[in-house]
ZARO-972399 format. One record per atom (N, C-alpha, C): residue number from 1; residue in one letter; x, y, z negated. Coordinates in steps of 0.02 Angstrom, whole numbers, plus 32768, in hexadecimal, padded with zeros to 4 digits. Example, Ala and Ser with C-alpha at 12.3 -4.5 7.8 and 13.67 -1.06 7.14 Angstrom:
2
pos code x y z
1 A 8294 7EE4 7E7A
1 A 8267 7F1F 7E7A
1 A 8294 7F5B 7E7A
2 S 8282 7F90 7E9E
2 S 82AC 7FCB 7E9B
2 S 8285 8002 7E76
***
This chain:
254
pos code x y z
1 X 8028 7FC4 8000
1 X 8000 8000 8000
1 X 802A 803F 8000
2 X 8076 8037 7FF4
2 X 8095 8070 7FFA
2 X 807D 8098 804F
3 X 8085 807B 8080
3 X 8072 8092 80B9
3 X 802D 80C7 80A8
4 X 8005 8097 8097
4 X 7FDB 80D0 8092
4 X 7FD3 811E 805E
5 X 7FF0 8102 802A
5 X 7FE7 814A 7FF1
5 X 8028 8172 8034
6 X 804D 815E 8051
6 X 807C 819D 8072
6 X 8061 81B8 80A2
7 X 8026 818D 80BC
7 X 7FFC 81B9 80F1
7 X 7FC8 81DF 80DE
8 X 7FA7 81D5 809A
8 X 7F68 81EB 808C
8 X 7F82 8234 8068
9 X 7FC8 8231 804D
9 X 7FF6 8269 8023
9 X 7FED 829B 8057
10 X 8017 8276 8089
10 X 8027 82AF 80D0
10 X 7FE9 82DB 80FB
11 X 7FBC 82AE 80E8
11 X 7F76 82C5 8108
11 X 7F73 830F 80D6
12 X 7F68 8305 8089
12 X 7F6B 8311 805C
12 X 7F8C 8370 8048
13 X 7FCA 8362 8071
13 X 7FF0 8398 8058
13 X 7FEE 83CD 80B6
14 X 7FC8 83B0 80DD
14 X 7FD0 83D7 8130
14 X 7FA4 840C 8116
15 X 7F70 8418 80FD
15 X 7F50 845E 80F4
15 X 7F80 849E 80DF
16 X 7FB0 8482 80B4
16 X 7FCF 84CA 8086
16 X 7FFD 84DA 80CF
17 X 800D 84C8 80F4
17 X 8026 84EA 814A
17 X 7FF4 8532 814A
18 X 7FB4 8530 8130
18 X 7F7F 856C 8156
18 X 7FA4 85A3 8122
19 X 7FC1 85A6 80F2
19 X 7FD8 85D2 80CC
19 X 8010 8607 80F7
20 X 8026 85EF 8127
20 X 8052 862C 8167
20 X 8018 865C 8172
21 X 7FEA 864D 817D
21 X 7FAC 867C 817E
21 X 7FC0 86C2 816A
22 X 7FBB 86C0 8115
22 X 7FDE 8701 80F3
22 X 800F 8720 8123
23 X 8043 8701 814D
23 X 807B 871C 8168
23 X 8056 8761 81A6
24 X 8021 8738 81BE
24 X 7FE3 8767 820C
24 X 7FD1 879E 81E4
25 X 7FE8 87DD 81D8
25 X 7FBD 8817 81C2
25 X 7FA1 882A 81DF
26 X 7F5F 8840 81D2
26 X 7F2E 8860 81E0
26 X 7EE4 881D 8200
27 X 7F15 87E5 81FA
27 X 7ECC 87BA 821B
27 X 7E88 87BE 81FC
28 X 7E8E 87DD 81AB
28 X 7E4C 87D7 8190
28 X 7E53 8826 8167
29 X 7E3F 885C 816D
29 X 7DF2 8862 81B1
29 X 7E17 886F 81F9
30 X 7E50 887F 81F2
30 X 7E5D 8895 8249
30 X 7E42 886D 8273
31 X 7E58 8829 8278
31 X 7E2D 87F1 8299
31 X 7DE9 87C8 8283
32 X 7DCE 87EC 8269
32 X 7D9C 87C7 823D
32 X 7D6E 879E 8276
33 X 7D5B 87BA 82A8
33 X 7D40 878C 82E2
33 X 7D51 8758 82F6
34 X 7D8B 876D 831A
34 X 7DB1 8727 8328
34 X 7DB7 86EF 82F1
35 X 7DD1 870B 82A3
35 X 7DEC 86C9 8284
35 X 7DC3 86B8 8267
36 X 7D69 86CF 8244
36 X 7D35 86BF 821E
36 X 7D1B 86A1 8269
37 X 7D1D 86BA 82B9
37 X 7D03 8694 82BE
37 X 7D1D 864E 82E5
38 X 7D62 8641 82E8
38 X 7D6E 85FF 82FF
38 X 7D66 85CC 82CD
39 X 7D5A 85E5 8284
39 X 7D6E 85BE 8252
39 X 7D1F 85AC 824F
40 X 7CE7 85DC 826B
40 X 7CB2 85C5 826A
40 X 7C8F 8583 8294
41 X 7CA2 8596 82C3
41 X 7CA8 8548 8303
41 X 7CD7 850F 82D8
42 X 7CF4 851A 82B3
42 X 7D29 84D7 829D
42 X 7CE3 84B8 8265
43 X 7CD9 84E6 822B
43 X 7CA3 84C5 8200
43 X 7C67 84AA 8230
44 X 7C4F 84BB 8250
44 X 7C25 84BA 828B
44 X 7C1E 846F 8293
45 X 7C6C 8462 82B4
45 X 7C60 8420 82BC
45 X 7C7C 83E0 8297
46 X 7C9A 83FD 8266
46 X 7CB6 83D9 822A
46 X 7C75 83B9 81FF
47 X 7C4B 83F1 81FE
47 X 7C1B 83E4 81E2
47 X 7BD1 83BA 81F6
48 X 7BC0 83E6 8220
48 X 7B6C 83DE 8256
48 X 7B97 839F 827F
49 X 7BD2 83A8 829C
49 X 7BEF 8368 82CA
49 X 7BEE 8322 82BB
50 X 7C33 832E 829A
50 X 7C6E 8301 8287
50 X 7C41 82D8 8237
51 X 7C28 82FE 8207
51 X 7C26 82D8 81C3
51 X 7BD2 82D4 81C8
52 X 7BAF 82DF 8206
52 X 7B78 82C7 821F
52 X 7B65 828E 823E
53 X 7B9A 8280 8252
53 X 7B99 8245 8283
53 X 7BA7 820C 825B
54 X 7BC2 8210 821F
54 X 7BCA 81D1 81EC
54 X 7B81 81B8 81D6
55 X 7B52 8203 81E7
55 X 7B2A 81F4 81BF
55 X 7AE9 81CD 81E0
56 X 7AF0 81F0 822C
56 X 7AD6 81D1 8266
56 X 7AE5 817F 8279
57 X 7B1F 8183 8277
57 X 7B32 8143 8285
57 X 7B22 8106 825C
58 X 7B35 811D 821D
58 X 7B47 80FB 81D5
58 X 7AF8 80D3 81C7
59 X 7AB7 8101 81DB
59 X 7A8A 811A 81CE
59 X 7A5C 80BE 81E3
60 X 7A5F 80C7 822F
60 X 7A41 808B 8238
60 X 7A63 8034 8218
61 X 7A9D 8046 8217
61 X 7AC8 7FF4 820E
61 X 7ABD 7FF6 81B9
62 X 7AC7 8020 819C
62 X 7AA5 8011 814A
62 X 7A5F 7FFA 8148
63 X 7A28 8020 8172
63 X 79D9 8004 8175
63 X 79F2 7FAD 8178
64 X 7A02 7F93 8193
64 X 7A12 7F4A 81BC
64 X 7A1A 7F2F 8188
65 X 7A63 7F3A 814F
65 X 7A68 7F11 811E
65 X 7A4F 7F2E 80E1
66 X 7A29 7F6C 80DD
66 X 7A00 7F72 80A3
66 X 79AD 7F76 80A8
67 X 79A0 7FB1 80C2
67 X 7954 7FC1 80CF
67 X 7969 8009 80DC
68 X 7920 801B 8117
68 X 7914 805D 8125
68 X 7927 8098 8116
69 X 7904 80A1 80D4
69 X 78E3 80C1 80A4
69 X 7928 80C6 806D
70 X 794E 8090 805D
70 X 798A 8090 8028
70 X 79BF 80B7 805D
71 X 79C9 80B2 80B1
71 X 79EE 80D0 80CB
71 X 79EA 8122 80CD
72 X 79AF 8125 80E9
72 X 798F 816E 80F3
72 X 798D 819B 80B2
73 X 7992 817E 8053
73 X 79A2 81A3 8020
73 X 79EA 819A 801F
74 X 7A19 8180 803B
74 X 7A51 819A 801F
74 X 7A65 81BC 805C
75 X 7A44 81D9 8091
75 X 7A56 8201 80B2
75 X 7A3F 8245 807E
76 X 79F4 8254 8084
76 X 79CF 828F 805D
76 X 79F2 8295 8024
77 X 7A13 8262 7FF7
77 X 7A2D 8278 7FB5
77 X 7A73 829E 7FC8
78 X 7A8E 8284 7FF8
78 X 7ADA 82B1 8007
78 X 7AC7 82F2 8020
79 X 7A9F 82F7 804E
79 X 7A8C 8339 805E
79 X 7A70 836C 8036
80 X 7A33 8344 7FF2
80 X 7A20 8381 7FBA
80 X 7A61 8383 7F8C
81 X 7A94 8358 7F9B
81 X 7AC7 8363 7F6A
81 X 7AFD 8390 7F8F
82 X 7B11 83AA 7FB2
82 X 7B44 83C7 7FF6
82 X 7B18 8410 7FEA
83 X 7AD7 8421 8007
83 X 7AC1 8459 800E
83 X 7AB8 846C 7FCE
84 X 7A9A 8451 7F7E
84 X 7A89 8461 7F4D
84 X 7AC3 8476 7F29
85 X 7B0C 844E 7F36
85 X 7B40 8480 7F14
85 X 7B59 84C8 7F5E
86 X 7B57 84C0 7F8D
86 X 7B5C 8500 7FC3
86 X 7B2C 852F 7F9C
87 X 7AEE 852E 7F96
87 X 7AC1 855F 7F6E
87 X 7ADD 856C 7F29
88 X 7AE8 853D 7F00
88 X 7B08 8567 7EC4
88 X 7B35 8598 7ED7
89 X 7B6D 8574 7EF6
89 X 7BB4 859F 7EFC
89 X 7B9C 85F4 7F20
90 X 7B5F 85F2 7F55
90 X 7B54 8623 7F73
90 X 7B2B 8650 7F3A
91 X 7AFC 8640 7F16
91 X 7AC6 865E 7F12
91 X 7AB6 8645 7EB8
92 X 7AE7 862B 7E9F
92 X 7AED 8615 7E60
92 X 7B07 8664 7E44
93 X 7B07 865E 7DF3
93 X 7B1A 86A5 7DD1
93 X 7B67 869E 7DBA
94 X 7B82 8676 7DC7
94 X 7BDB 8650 7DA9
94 X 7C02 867A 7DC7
95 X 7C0B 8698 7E26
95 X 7C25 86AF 7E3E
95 X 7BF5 86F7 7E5D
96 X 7C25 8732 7E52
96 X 7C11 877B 7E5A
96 X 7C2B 8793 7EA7
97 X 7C65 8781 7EA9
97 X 7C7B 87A4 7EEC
97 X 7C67 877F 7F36
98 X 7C5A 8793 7F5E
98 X 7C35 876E 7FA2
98 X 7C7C 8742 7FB8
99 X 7CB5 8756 7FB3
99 X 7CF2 8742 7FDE
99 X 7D03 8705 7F9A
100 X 7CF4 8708 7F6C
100 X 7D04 86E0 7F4D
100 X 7CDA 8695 7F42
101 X 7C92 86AC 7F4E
101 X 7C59 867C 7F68
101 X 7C7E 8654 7FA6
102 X 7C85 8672 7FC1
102 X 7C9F 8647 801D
102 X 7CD1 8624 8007
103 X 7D11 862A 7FD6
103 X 7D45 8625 7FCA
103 X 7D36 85D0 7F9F
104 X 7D04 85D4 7F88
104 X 7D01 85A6 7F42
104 X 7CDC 856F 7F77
105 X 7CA1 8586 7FA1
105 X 7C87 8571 7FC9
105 X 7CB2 852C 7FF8
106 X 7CE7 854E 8016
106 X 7D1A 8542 8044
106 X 7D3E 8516 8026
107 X 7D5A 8529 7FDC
107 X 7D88 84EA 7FB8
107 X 7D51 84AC 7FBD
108 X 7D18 84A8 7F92
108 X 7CFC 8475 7F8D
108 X 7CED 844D 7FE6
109 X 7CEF 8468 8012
109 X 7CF2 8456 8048
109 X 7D2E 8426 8068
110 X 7D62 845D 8056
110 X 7DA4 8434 806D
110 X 7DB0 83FB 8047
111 X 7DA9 83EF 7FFF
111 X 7D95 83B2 7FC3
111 X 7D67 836B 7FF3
112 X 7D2F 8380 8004
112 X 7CFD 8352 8016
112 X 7D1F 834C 8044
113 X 7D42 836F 808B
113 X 7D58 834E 80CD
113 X 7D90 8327 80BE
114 X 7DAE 8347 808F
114 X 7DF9 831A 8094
114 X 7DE4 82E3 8053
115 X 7DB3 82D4 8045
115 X 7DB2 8291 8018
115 X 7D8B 825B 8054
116 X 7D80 8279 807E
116 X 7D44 8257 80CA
116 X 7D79 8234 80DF
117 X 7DAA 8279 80F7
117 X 7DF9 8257 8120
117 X 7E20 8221 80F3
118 X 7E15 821B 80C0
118 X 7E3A 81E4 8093
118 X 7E1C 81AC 80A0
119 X 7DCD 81B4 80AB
119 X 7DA7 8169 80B1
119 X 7DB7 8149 80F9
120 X 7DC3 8179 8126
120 X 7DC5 8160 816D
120 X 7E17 8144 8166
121 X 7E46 8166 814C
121 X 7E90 8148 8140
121 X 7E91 80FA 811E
122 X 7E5B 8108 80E5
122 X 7E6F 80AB 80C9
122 X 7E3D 8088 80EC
123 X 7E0D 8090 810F
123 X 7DF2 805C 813F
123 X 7E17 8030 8166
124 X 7E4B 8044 817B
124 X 7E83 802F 8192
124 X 7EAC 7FF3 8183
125 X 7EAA 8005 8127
125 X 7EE3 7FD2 8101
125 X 7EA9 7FBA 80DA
126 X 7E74 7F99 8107
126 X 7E49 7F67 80C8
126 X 7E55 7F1A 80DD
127 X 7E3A 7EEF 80B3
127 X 7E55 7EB4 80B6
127 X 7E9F 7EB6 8096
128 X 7EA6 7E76 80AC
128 X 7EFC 7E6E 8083
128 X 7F2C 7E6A 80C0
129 X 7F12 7E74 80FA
129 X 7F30 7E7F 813C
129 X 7F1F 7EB7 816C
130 X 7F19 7ED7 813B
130 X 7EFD 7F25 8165
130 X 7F27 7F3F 819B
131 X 7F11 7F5E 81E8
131 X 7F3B 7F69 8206
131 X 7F56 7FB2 81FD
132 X 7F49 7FCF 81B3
132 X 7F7D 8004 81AC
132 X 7F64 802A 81F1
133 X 7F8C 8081 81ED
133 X 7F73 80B8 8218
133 X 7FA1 80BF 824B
134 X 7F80 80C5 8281
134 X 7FB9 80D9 82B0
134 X 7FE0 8121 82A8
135 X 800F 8121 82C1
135 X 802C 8165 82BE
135 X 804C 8161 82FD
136 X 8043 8193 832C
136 X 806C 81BB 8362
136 X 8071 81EF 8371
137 X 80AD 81FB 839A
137 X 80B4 8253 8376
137 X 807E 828B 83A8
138 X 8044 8277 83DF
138 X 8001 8296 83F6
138 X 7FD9 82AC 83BF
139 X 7FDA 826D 839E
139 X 7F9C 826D 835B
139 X 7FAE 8293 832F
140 X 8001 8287 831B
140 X 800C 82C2 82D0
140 X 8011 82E7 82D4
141 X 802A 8307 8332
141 X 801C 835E 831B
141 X 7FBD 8375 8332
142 X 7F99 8341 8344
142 X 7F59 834A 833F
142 X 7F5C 8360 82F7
143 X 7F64 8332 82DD
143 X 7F41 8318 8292
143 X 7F59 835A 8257
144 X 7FB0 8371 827A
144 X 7FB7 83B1 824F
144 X 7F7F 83E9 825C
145 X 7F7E 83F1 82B0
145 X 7F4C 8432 82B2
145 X 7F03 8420 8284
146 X 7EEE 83E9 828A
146 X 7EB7 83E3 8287
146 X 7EA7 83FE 8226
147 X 7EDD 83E4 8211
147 X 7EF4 83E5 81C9
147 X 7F02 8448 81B3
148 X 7F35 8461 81D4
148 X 7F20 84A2 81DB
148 X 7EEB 84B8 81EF
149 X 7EB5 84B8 8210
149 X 7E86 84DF 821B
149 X 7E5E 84CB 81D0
150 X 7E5F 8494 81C4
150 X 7E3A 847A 8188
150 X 7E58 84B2 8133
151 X 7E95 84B9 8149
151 X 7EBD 84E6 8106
151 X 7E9C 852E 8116
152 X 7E84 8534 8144
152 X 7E8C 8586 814E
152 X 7E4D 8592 8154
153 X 7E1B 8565 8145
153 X 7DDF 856C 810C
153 X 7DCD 8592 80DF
154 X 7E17 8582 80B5
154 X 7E02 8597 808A
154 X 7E37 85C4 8091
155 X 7E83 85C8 80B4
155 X 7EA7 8617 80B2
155 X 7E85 8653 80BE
156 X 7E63 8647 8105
156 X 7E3B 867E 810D
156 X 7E07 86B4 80D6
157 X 7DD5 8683 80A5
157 X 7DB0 86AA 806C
157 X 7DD8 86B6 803C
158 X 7E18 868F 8028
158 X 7E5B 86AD 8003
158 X 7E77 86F0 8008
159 X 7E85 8713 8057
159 X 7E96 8742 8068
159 X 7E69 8767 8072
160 X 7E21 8768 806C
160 X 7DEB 8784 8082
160 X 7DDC 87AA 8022
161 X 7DE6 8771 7FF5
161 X 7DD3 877F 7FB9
161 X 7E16 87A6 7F9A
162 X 7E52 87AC 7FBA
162 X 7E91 87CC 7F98
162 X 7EBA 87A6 7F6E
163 X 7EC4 8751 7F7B
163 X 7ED6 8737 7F55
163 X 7F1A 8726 7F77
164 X 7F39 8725 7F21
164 X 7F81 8714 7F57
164 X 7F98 86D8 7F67
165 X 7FD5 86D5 7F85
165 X 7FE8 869B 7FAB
165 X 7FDB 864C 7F79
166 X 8001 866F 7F3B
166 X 8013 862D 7F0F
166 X 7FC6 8622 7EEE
167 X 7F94 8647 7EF6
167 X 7F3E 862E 7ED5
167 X 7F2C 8600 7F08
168 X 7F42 8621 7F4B
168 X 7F36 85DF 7F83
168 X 7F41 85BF 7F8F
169 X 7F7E 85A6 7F67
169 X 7FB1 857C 7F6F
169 X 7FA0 8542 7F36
170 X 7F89 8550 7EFC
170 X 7F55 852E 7EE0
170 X 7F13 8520 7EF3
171 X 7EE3 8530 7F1A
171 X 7EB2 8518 7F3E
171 X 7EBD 84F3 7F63
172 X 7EFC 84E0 7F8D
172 X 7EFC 84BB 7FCD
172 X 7F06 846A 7F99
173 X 7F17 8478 7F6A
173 X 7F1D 841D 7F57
173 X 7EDE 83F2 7F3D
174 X 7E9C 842F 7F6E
174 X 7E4E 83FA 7F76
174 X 7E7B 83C9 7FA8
175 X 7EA0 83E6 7FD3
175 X 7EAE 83AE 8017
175 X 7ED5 836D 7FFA
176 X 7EEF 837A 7FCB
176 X 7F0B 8328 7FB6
176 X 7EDA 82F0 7F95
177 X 7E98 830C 7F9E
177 X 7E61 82D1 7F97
177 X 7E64 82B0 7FC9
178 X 7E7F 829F 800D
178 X 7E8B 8263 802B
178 X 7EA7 8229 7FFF
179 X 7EDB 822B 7FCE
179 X 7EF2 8205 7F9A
179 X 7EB8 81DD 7F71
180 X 7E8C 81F2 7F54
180 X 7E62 81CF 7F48
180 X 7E31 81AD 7F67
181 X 7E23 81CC 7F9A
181 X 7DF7 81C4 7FC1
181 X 7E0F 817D 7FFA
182 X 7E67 8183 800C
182 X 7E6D 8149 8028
182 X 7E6F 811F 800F
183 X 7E83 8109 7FC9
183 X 7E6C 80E3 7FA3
183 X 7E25 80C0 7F8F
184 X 7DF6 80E2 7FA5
184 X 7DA5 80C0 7F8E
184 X 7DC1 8087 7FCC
185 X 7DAE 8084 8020
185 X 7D9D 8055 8035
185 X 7DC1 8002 801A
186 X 7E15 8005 8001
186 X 7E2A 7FC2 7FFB
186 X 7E09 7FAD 7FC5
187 X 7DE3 7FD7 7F89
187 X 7DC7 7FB8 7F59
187 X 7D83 7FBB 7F68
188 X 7D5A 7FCA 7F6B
188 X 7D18 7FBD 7F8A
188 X 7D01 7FB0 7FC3
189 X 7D2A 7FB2 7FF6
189 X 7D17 7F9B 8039
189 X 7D27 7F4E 8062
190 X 7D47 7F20 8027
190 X 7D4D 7EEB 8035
190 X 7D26 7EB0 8053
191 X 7D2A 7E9E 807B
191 X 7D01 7E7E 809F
191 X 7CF9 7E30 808A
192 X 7D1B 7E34 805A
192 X 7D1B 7DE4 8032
192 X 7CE0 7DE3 7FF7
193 X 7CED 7E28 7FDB
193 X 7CAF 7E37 7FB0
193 X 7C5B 7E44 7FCA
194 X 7C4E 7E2F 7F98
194 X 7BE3 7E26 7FB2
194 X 7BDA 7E69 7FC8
195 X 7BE6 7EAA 7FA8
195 X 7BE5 7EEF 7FB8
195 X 7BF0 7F07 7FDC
196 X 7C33 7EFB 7FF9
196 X 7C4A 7F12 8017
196 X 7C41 7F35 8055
197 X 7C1D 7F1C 808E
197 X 7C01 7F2D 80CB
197 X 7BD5 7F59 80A3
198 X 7B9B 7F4A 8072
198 X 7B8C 7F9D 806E
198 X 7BA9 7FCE 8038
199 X 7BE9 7FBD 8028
199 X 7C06 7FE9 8015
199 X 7C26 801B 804A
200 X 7C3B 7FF8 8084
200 X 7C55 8020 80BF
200 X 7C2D 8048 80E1
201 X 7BE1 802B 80DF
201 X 7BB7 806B 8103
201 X 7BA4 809F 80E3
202 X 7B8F 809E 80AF
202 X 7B6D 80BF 8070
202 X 7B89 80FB 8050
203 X 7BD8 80EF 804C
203 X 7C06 811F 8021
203 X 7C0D 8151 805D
204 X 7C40 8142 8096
204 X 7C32 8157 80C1
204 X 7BFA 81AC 80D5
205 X 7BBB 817C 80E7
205 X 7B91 81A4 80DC
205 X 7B78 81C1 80B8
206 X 7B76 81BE 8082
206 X 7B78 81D9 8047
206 X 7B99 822A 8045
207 X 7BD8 8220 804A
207 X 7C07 8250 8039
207 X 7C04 826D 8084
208 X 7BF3 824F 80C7
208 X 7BED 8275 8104
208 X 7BA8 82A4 80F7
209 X 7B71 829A 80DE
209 X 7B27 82BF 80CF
209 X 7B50 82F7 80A7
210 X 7B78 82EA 806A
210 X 7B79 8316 8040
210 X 7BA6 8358 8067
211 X 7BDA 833C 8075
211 X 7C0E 837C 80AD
211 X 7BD5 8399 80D5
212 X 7BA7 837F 810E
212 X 7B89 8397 8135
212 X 7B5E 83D1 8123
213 X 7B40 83C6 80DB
213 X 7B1A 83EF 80CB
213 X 7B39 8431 8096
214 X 7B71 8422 807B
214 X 7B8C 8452 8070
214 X 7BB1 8478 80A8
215 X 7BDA 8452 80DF
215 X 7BCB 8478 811D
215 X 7BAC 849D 8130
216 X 7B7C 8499 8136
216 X 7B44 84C3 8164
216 X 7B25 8503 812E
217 X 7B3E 84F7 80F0
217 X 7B3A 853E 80B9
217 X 7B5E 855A 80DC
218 X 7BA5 855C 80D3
218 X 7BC9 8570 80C2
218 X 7BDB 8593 8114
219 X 7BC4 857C 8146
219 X 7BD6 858E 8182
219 X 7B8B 85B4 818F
220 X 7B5C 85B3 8181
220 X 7B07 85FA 8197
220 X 7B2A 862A 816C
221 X 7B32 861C 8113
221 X 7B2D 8645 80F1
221 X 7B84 8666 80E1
222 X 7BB8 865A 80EC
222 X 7BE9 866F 80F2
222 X 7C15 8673 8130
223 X 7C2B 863D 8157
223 X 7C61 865F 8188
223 X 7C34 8686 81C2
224 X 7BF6 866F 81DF
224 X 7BC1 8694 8207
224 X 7BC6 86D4 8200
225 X 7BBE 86EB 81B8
225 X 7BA2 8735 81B9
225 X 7BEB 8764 81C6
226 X 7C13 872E 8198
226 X 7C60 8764 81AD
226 X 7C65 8762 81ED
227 X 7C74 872E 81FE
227 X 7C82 873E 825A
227 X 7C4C 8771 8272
228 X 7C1F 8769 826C
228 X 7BE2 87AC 82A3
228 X 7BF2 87ED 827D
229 X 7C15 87E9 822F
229 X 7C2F 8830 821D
229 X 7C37 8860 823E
230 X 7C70 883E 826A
230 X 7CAC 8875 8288
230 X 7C7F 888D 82C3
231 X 7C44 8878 82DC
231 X 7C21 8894 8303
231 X 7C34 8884 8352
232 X 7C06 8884 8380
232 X 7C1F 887E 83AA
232 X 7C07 8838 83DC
233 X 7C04 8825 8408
233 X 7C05 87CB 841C
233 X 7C4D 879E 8424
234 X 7C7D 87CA 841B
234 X 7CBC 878C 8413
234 X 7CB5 8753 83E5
235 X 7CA9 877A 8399
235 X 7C9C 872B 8371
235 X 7C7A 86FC 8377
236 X 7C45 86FB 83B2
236 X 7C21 86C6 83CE
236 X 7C4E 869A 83E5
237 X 7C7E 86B3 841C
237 X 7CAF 86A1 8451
237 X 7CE5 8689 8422
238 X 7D04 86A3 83F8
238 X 7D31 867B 83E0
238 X 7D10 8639 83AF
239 X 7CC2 8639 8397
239 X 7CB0 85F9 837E
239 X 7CA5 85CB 83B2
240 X 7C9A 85DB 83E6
240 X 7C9A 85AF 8420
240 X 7CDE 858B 842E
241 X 7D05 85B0 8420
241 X 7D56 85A0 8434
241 X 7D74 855D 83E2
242 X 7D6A 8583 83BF
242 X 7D6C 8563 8370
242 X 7D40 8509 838D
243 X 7D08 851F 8395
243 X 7CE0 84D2 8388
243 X 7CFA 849B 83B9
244 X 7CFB 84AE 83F9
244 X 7D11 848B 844C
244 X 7D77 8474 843C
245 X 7D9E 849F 8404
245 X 7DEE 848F 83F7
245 X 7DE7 8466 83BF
246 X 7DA9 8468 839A
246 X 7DB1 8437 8352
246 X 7DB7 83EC 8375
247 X 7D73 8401 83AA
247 X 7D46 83C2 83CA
247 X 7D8B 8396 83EB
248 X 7DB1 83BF 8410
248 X 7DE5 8390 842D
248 X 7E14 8384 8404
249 X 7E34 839B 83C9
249 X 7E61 8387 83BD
249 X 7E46 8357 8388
250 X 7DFD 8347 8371
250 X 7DDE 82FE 8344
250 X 7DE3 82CB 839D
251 X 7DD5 82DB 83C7
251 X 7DCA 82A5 8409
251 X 7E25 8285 840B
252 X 7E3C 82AA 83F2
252 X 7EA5 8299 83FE
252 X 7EA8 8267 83C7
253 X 7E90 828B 838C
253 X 7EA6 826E 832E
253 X 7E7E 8225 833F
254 X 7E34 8218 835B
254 X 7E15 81EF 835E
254 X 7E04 81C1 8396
***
């Protein structure tokens, strides 16, 4: 299992790269279009896409080995659980400043994606003959960008809220929840165990409902409005650009 804790680490530590960010002056507000809104197309499809499709997919092959009705609530429970903490963080009384809402918003975001990316890493190494992850060097510098755009999540409401480098520099280690996270499949996803098969659909989806729906907070009620801030129709155009560069570089990683 060493193989894997060094891949799930590495996954782990590619976000704190978005911290050069600080180095671009003036991107936030000078660029506030462009960078609220490519980062808006990335949640876009990180979210509504990518941690939808677990749920889509996941959705019918759980009905099969459970029932309907047991599939279809642990979709609805991830989703009142994803949007119901997005609504606290937005619209709860804990946090005062708007940039700091997006900010808290965004960590818990990058947390849920990169504990997702941990589950898809130990899928890999289940069984006692797991074929382990590929690595080539197309995929890892996919997998860095893809990993930076994911850090700069949360750089962006960092620099938006005035925080400095080293506060962001403590936020980015939501991204080392791949570590735990690649760890669930070799212990619950065993295919020798009675559970197991629906332990693999279930968790999964589970935690894909819950991202999705804190997604889709956090992208109407925070990166949306910043991007249309700066006024204008570019930030449309650069979320167009954001969602269609996420989209290919998950078609490379995957």
């Amino acid at each position: 299992m060493s193989d894997l804790w060094i891949i799930a680490v590495g996954f782990g530590v590619m976000p704190f790269a978005a911290l050069l960010l600080y180095a671009v002056r003036g991107i936030e507000p000078g660029r506030r279009g462009m960078a609220w809104g490519l980062l808006a197309g990335v949640i876009a499809f990180l979210a509504l896409s990518h941690a939808m499709a677990f749920v889509l997919v996941d959705h019918p092959l759980l009905a099969l080995l459970a029932d309907d009705v047991s599939s279809a609530l642990v979709a609805v429970v991830g989703l009142a659980i994803g949007t119901g903490v997005g609504w606290a963080l937005f619209e709860g009384p804990l946090i005062r400043m708007e940039s700091e809402r997006i900010l808290w918003a965004a960590v818990a975001f990058l947390a849920l994606h990169s504990f997702g990316d941990g589950l898809v890493i130990g899928v890999g190494f289940v069984g006692v003959a797991g074929p382990g992850y590929r690595v080539d060097p197309v995929a890892t510098v996919a997998t860095v960008v893809h990993r930076f755009a994911e850090g700069a999540l949360v750089v962006l409401p960092a620099l938006a809220a005035r925080w400095r480098p080293r506060l962001a520099f403590g936020l980015l280690f939501a991204g080392l929840l791949t570590v735990p996270g690649a760890y669930v499949p070799p212990a619950l996803f065993d295919p020798i165990a009675g559970t197991g098969a629906l332990a693999s659909l279930a968790v999964p989806m589970l935690f894909g409902a819950i991202e999705a729906g804190l997604g889709f907070i956090l992208l109407v009620r925070g990166f949306l409005p910043m991007a249309a801030s700066a006024g204008g129709p570019r930030w449309l155009a650069w979320s167009t650009v954001g969602f269609i560069g996420i989209s290919i570089i998950h078609f490379i990683v995957e």
